[in-house]
N, C-alpha and C positions, 0 to 999 in steps of 0.2 A: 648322769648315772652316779647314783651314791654310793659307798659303803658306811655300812654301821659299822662301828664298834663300839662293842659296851665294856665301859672300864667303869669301874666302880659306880655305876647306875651314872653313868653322864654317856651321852651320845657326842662320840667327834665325827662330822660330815665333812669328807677328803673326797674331791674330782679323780676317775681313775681313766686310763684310757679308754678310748670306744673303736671297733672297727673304721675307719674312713673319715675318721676326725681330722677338722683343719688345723684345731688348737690343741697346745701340749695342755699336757694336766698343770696344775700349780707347780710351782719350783720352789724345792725343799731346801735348796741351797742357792750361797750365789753364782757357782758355776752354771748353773741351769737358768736363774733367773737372765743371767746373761745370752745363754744361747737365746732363750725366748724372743729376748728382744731385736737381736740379729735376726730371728726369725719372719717377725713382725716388720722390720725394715725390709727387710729382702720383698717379701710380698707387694708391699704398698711399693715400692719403681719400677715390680716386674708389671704390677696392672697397669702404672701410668707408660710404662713401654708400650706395652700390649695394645693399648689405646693410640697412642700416637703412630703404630705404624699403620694398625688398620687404617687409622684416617686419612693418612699419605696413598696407600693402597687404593682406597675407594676415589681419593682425588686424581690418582695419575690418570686409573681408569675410566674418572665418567669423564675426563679432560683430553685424553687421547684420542683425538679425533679430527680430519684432515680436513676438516671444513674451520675446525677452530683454532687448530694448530699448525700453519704457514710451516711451522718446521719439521715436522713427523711427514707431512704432504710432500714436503721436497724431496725429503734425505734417506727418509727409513722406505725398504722395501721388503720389511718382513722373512727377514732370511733368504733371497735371492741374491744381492751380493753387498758386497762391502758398499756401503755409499760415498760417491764421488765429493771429494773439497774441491766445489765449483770454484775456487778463488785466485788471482792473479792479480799482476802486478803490471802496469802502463807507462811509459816514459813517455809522458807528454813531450816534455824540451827535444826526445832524441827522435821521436815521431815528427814534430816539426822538421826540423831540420836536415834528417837521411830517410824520411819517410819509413823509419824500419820500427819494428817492435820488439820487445823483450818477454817470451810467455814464458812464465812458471809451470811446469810442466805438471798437471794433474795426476790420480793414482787410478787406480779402479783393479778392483781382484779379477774382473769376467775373464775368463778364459780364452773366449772367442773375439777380444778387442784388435782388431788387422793392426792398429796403430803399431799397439805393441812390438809384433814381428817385422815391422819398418824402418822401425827408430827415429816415427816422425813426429815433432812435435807438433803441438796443438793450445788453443787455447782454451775450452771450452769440451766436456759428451752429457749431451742430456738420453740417461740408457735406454728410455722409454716415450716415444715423442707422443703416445696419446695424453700421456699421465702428467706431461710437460709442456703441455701446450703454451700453457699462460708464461710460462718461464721463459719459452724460448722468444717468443714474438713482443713480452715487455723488454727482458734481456736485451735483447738485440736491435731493439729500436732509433732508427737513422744509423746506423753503420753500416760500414758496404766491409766486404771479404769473401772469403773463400768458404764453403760448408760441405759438409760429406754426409748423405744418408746411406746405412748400414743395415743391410737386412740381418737380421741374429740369428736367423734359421741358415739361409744357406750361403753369409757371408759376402757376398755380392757388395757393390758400392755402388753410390753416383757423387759424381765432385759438380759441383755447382758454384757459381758466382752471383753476385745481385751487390746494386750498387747500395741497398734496401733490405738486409737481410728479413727483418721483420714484416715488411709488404707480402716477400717470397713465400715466408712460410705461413702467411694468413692464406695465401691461395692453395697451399700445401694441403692444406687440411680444409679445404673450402671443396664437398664432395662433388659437387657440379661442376666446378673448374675443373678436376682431374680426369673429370668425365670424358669434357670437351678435348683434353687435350691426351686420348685415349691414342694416339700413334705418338707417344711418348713411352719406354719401355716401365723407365721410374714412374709413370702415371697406372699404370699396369699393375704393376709391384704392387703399388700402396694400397688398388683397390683388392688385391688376389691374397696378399697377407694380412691386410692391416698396419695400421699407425703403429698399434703396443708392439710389434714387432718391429721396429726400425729402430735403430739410434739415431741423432743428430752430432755429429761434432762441429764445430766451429776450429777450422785451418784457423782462419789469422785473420785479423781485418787491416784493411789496407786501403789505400787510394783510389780510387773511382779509378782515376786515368794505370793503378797497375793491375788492375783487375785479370785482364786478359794473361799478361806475362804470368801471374803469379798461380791462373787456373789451368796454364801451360804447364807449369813446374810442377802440380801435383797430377797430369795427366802423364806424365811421364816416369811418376814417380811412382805411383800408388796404379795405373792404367785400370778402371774404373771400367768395370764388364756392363752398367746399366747405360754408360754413355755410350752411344753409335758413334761419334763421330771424333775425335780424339784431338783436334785440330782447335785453338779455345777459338770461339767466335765466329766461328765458320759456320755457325746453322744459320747467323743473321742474316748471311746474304744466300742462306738456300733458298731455290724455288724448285718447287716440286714441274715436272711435266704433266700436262695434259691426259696422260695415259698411266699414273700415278694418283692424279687428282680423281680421275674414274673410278679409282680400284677402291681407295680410299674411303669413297663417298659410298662405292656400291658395299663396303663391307661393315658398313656403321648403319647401309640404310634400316632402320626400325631399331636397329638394337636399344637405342634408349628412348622408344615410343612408352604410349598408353602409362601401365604402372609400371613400365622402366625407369620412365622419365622422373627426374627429380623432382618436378614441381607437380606431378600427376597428384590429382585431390586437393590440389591447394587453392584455397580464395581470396583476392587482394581484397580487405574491407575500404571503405568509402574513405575512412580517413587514413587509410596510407595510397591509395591513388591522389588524393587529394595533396599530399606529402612530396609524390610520386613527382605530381604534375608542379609543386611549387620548386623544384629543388633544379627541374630545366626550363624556368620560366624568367623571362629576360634575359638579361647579360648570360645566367647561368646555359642559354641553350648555345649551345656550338654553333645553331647558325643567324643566331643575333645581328642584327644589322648589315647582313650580306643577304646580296642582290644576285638572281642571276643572272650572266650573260647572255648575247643572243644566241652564241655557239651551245652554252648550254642547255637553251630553251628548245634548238632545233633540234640537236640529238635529240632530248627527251618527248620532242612529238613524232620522230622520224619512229624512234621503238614502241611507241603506243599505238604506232600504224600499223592496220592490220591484226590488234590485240583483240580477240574476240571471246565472250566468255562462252562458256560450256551452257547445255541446258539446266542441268543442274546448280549451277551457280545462279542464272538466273533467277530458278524457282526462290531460291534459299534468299535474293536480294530481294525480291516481289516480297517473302513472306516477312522480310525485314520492314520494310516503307512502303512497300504498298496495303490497299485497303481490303480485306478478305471482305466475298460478297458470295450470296448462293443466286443462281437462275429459278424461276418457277412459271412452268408450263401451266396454262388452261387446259384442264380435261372434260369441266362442265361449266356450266353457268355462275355456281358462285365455286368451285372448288378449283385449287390449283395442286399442283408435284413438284418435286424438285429433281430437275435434270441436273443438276451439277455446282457443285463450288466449284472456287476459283481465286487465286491468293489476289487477285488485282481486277482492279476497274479495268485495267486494260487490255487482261488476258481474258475478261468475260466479253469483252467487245467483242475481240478476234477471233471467239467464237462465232457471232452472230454477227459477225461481218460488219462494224459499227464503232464508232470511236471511244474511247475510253471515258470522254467527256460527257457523251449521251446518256452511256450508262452511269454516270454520277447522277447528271440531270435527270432522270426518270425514277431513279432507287430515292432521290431526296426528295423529290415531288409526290410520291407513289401512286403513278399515272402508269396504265398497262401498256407496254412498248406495243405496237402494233395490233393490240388487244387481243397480244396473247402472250405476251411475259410480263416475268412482273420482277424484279430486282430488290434485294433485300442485303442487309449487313449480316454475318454472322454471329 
């Protein structure tokens, strides 16, 4: 926008403000000329700021992400609690030599951590054991020690030992094992809550041979509401009674049938039988190169004495291996009926009172048995 002004017939054209202008009008002096150019500087670093943070911005976020980011995956759990420094420190030389360890004690803000009101230390809590699966069974691979699972709802433990931490808790989370081993309270637990509600700590690891003593000392210490038996070791030499083993069986029987069953709708394809079959063949089969006894050959015919199948079983093995075949009666001179299938040659015999082999030989010939039946395949 201009102003005129006319001074003695000459026009001067002067810049004046405008409403929502980004630039000053010209600078009449050089105090002004100066602001101007502070002005002009200020602008051009606030863009190239403005610029540079969105980009960081837009990178944290297309980059945050737990599949891409091993470290946000571990640590961060999004305002639930403070994230644990999984980190510690091992005396090889002092481990050799007194068998002992030295743990650096971990932090964690959760509320509900039992540890805490103990004052026991630990080496290791992974807060969430579905979300840490991969953590705890690479973690822990070939070390044996002590571990505790923690329910976060109602507090409850179980102390366990394994000379294998990592073996232990593939089975842990393997849903068919905990299935199988459903007169276990902790096997219970994990299927009644879930995995994301457990914690895992790692007690300490230690020596094969002090396994026992050292899963003594935390049954005594911490007494552990999921363990029955409070004694370490003492399940190895349980054996249940007869009228036990009953109750047992009779209280499981169906429960994980039809689509209870873990494997219910599944199909082994041709190339993992195949897999299946190479991986117990030869040396790998347990009974590679052993021979029975005659003791054990007599048992095993003394118990098959007297084994006799049901009718039903029979039918189902006839319609396996045997040859399905229909009978047909003469009612006229060229016409015949059909009185009956029959899953076998030799259940159409024993119909017609006749051996299994005849009626092969007449159905392959198609010669009329007594010139009034006539034998055919289905």
């Amino acid at each position: 926008m201009y102003k005129n002004i006319y001074n003695y017939n000459n026009i001067i054209k002067l810049d004046a403000p405008t409403p929502w202008g980004l630039f000053f009008q010209d600078s009449a002096t050089p105090q002004m000329e100066g602001i101007e150019e502070l002005h002009n500087n200020i602008m051009f670093y606030l863009a190239i700021i403005l610029f540079t943070v969105t980009w960081i911005m837009i990178t944290t976020i297309k980059s945050f992400d737990s599949k891409k980011s091993l470290i946000s995956h571990k640590y961060m759990n999004h305002g639930m609690y403070v994230p644990i420094q999984k980190c510690y420190k091992f005396n090889n030389n002092n481990f050799l030599k007194n068998k002992i360890y030295i743990p650096i004690r971990t932090y964690t803000t959760s509320s509900c951590n039992p540890l805490y009101n103990n004052y026991t230390d630990y080496i290791k809590i992974y807060e969430n054991a579905f979300d840490m699966i991969k953590d705890i069974i690479k973690e822990n691979k070939g070390k044996s020690g002590i571990y505790m699972l923690t329910n976060q709802l109602t507090n409850d433990i179980y102390i366990g030992q394994s000379s294998d931490i990592s073996k232990r808790f593939k089975n842990y989370f393997n849903l068919s094992y905990i299935k199988s081993k459903g007169n276990f309270i902790i096997s219970r637990a994990l299927i009644k809550y879930g995995y994301s509600n457990f914690s895992v700590t790692i007690l300490e690891y230690c020596s094969k041979f002090d396994l026992l003593v050292r899963e003594q000392h935390y049954f005594d210490k911490l007494n552990p509401q999921y363990n029955i038996l409070k004694i370490a070791g003492s399940s190895q030499d349980l054996k249940h009674s007869e009228d036990t083993k009953a109750k047992i069986s009779k209280s499981l029987r169906g429960v994980y049938a039809k689509e209870k069953s873990a494997l219910f709708g599944r199909f082994l394809t041709e190339e993992t039988k195949k897999l299946m079959s190479l991986k117990k063949a030869k040396e790998n089969n347990p009974l590679f190169g052993k021979t029975q006894n005659k003791n054990t050959i007599e048992l095993m015919r003394q118990k098959a004495l007297g084994w006799l199948h049901s009718e039903d079983t029979k039918l189902k093995m006839s319609a396996v291996s045997g040859n399905p075949l229909n009978i047909y009666e003469k009612c006229s001179s060229e016409e015949y009926k059909l009185i009956g299938g029959f899953v076998s040659a030799r259940r159409a015999g024993k119909f017609l009172g006749i051996s299994g082999s005849t009626v092969i030989r007449y159905m392959n010939s198609g010669e009329v048995f007594k010139y009034r039946y006539k034998f055919s395949s289905k």
